[in-house]
Structures are given as structure tokens and as C-alpha cells.
C-alpha positions in Angstrom: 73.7 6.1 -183.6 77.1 7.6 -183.1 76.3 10.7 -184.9 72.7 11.6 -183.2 74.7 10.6 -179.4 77.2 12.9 -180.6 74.6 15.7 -181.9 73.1 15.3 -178.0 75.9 15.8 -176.6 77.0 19.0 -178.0 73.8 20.0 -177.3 73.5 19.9 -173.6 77.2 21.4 -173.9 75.7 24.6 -175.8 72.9 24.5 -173.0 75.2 24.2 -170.3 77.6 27.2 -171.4 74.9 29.4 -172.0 73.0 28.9 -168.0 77.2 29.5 -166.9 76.8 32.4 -164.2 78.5 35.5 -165.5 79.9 38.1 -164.1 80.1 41.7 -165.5 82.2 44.3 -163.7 81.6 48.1 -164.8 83.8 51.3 -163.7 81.3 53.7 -163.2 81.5 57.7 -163.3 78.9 60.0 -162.1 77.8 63.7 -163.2 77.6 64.2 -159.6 79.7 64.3 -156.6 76.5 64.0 -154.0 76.8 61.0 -151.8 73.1 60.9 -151.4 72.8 60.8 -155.7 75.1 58.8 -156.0 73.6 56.0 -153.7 70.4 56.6 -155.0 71.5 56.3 -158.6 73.1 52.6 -157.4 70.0 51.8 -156.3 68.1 52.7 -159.4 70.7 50.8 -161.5 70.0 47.9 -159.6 66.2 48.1 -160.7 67.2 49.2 -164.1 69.5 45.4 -164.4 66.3 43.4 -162.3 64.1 44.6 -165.1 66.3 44.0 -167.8 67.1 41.0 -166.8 63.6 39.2 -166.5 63.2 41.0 -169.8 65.8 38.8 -171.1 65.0 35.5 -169.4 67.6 35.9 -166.9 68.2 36.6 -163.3 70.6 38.9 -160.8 72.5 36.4 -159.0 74.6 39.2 -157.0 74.8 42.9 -157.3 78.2 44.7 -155.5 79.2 48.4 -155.3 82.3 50.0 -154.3 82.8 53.6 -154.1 85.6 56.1 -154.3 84.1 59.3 -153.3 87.0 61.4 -154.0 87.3 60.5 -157.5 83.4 60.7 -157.7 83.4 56.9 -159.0 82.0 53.5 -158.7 83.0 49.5 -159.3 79.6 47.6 -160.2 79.5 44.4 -160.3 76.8 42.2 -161.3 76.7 38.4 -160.9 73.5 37.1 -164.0 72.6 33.4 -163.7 73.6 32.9 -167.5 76.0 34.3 -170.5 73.2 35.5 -173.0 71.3 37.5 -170.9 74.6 38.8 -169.5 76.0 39.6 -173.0 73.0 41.5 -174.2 72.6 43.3 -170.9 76.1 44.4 -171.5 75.6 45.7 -174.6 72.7 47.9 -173.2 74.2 49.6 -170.2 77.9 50.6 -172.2 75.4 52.1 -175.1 75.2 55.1 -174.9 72.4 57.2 -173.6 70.0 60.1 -175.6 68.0 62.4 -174.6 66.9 65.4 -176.2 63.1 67.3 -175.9 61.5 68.4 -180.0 58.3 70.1 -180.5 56.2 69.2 -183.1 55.5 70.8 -186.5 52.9 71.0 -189.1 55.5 70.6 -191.9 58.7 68.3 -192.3 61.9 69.8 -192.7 65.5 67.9 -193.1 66.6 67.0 -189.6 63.2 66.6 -188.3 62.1 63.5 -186.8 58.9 61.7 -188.0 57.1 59.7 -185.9 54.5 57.4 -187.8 50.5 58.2 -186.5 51.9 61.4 -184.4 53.7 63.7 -186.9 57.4 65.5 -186.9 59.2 66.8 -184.3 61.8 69.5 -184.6 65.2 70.0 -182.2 64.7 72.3 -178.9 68.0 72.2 -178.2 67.5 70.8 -175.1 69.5 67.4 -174.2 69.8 65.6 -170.8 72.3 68.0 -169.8 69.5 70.2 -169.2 67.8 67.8 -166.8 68.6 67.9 -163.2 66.6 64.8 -161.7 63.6 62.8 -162.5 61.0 61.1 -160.0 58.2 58.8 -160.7 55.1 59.3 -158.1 52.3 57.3 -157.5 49.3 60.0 -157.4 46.3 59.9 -155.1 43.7 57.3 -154.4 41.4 56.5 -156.2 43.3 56.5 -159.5 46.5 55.6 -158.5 48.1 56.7 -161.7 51.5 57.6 -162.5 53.1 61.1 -162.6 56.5 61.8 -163.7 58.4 65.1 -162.6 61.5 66.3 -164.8 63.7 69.0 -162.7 66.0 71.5 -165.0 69.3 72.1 -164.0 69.3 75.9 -162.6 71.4 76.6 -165.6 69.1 75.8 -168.5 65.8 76.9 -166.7 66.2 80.4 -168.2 66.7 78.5 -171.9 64.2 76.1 -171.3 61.5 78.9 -169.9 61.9 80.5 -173.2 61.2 77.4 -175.7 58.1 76.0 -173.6 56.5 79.5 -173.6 57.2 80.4 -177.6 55.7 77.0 -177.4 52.9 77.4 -175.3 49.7 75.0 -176.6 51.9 73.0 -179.0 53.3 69.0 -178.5 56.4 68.3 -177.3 57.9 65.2 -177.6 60.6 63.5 -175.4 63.3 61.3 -177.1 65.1 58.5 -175.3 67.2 56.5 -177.6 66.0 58.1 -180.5 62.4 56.7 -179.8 59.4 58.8 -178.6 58.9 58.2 -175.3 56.2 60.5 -174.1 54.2 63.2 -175.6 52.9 66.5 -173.8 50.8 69.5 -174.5 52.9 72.6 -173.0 50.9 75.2 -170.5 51.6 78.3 -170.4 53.0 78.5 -167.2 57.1 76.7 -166.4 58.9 76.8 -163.3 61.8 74.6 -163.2 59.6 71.2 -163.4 57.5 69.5 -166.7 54.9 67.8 -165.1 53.8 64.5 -167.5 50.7 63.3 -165.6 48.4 60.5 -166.6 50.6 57.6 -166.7 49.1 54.2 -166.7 51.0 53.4 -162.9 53.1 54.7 -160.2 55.3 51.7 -161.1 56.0 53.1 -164.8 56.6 56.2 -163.5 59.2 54.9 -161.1 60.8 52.7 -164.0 61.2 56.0 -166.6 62.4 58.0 -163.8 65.2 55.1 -162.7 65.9 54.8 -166.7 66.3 58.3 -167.0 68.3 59.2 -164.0 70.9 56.1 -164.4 71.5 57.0 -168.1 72.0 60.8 -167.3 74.1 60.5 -164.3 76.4 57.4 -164.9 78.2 55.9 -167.5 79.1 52.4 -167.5 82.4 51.4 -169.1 82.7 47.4 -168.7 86.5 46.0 -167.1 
């Protein structure tokens, strides 16, 4: 009888411990020194923790911000209702973040990525310090469907220009993480924006375009 009250009890100890609010506390730096990003890219990490969080059966307690605009950084902290969500959320915002744009081939070569059911994709060159800013739009009644818009920095437009056009009717793909995350057939006509229409929701496209934008323009290095 001893044994199974003792057996309870660590139990509800382990289940106590693990529902302990925790609280993580980041110093932040930005890629840019505009107030305007820089608030907006708060924001959007806020979003990026909500959804992560109810991913991971947890919940955002508190959420604080203080800024230091001369040295273009940021003190985040973020209250989660319990340590396991809190430990895995904080192993995803210090990972680091990828990016990089391939275009796919007929035939596999070493370096190449393979995707299984959509084929190999080969390196552009073109990483996320190429990308300027990316918003998520709702488009117009009746579809409601979600468009993404990927701005180039005014730097790499010239570079970028030149791969999309060599690669005019081909697949590119876009790697986040190492992982495909979207697939599109290139026109033959490039400003400074890739257009990737057709998105099941507005809301998705809002929730790449927060992903995106937080991982390019901050880095999170935990206190």
C-alpha cells in the first residue's frame, strides 16, 4: 500500500512540475533598424509563439517587449502556462532559420535535394538574404483564398531577375528548414515580387508570411 501511495504521489509531483508557468526571456537582434519593422516583426512573433504554443498543448500566459532602438535590439519575454511546451518552444525559436529558393531538374546530381513524389531540386543561390519582406493576403470574394507576396531586397533583384528568367516555365521550389514548403511554376515576366497564389486561406498565408519574416529578420538568443 506504501509503495502504490508513494508511486501517486510522485506522480502528481511530475504533473505538477510540468503545468509550473515558465518564463523564457530572449535578447533579440534585428536585420533592420526600422521602427515600424521592428514593431511589426514583434507582433508577428507573438503569433508565431500563440501558434506554436497550442501546437504544443500549451498556452501564452504573458508576452513583454522592450526595445533599445539605438542598438537596433529587443528583450522578449514570454510567460507559457507550463515547462514542456516552454522547453520545446525554446528549442524552436533559438534554431536556426533556412531559407534558400532551388529549381527543379530532370536529373539528380550530388548536392541536389530530392523530394519524394515531386523530384530534385538544385541550388539558386538565393537564401533569405535576398528577401526583403513577405505578406500574406486574403484575395477577393468569392474565393477567399490565400496569396503570398515575397519582396527581393533591391540588391539581389538584378541576380534573382536573371535565375527566374533562365528559368522561365520550370519549378521552383522554396526551402524552409530544409523542407519544401511551396512549389511554383516561374512566368516569364519578374519585377521585384514572386507571386505564390492559390493558397488554401488568407490565414495560411498570413502564418508563412509571420514564419518567414520573424525568422529572417530576428534572431532569438535565450538569457
Amino acid at each position: 500500500m506504501k509503495k502504490l501511495l508513494a508511486s501517486a504521489l510522485f506522480a502528481l509531483l511530475m504533473t505538477a512540475c510540468g503545468s509550473v508557468a515558465t518564463i523564457l526571456t530572449y535578447d533579440v537582434t534585428f536585420t533592420t533598424d526600422n521602427p515600424d519593422r521592428m514593431s511589426a516583426l514583434s507582433l508577428a512573433t507573438r503569433h508565431v509563439v500563440e501558434r506554436r504554443l497550442a501546437r504544443l498543448e500549451g498556452a501564452l500566459l504573458d508576452y513583454d517587449v522592450e526595445y533599445d532602438k539605438e542598438a537596433q535590439v529587443a528583450t522578449i519575454e514570454i510567460e507559457v502556462d507550463n515547462a514542456k511546451s516552454a522547453e520545446i518552444l525554446n528549442e524552436e525559436m533559438t534554431a536556426p532559420f533556412t531559407f534558400e529558393v532551388r529549381y527543379k531538374v530532370e536529373e539528380h546530381q550530388e548536392g541536389d535535394i530530392e523530394v519524394e513524389g515531386v523530384g530534385s531540386f538544385r541550388d539558386t543561390g538565393i537564401y533569405k538574404s535576398d528577401i526583403d519582406w513577405v505578406i500574406g493576403q486574403t484575395t477577393e470574394p468569392p474565393l477567399n483564398r490565400g496569396r503570398v507576396l515575397i519582396g527581393f531586397t533591391d540588391e539581389s533583384v538584378p541576380g534573382v531577375k536573371e535565375i527566374f528568367e533562365e528559368q522561365a516555365g520550370n519549378t521552383i521550389g522554396l526551402f524552409v528548414r530544409d523542407r519544401l514548403t511551396a512549389a511554383v511554376e516561374i512566368g516569364e515576366e519578374f519585377e521585384k515580387v514572386l507571386v505564390i497564389d492559390g493558397l488554401p486561406s488568407g490565414e495560411i498565408a498570413k502564418v508563412f508570411a509571420d514564419d518567414m519574416n520573424v525568422g529572417i529578420h530576428m534572431t532569438f538568443t535565450q538569457k
